[in-house]
N, C-alpha and C positions, 0 to 999 in steps of 0.2 A: 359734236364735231371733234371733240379733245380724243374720246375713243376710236373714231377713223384715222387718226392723225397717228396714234401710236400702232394703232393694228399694220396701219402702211409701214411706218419704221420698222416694227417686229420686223416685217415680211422682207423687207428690202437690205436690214441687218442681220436676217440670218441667211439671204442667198448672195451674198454680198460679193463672194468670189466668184459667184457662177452669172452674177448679174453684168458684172465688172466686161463681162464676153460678147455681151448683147451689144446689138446696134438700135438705133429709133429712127426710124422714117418720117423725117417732120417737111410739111408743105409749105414755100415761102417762096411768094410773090406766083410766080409763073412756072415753079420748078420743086422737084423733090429733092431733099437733102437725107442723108443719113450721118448722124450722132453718134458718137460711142459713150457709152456710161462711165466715166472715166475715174467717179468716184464716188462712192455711195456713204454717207456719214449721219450721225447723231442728228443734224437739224437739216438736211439738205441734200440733195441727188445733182453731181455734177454733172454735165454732158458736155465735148469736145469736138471740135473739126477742125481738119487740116484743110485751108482751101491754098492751093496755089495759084500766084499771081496771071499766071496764065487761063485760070477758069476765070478769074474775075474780067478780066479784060475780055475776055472771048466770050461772058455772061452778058457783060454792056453791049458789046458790041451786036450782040445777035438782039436785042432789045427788050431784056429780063431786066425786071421790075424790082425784083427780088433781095434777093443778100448780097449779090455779086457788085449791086449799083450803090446798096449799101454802105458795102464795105470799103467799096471804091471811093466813094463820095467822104466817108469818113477821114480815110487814110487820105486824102487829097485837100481836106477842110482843117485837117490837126493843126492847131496852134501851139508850140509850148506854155504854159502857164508861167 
């Protein structure tokens, strides 16, 4: 597994700039998102999304199960510590 693990980092650290361009298509809940690779590193592959509050509200509303009810629910449930 150790040699899969660094083959992927070679690969993902030597295209690092040109990865950094790429978008990923990830499936959640009821709906398609896309990702951008926002930051490719030593031990990890970051990926980012900008959702504005108006898809989230207009994700619930339409009755998406997904990130939108998620993220809503989160942001609505926060406590400070």
């Amino acid at each position: 597994m150790d040699e899969l693990v660094d083959k992927l980092k070679n690969k993902a650290l030597e295209f690092k700039d040109d990865l950094k361009r790429e978008e990923l298509s990830l499936s959640i809940g009821d709906s398609e998102h896309k990702f951008r690779l926002s930051g490719i590193g030593e031990k990890a592959v970051k990926i980012e999304k900008y959702i504005r509050y108006e898809e989230i509200v207009e994700g619930v509303e339409s009755g998406k199960q997904g990130l939108e009810k998620s993220l809503k629910n989160l942001i609505e449930n926060f406590k400070e510590e």
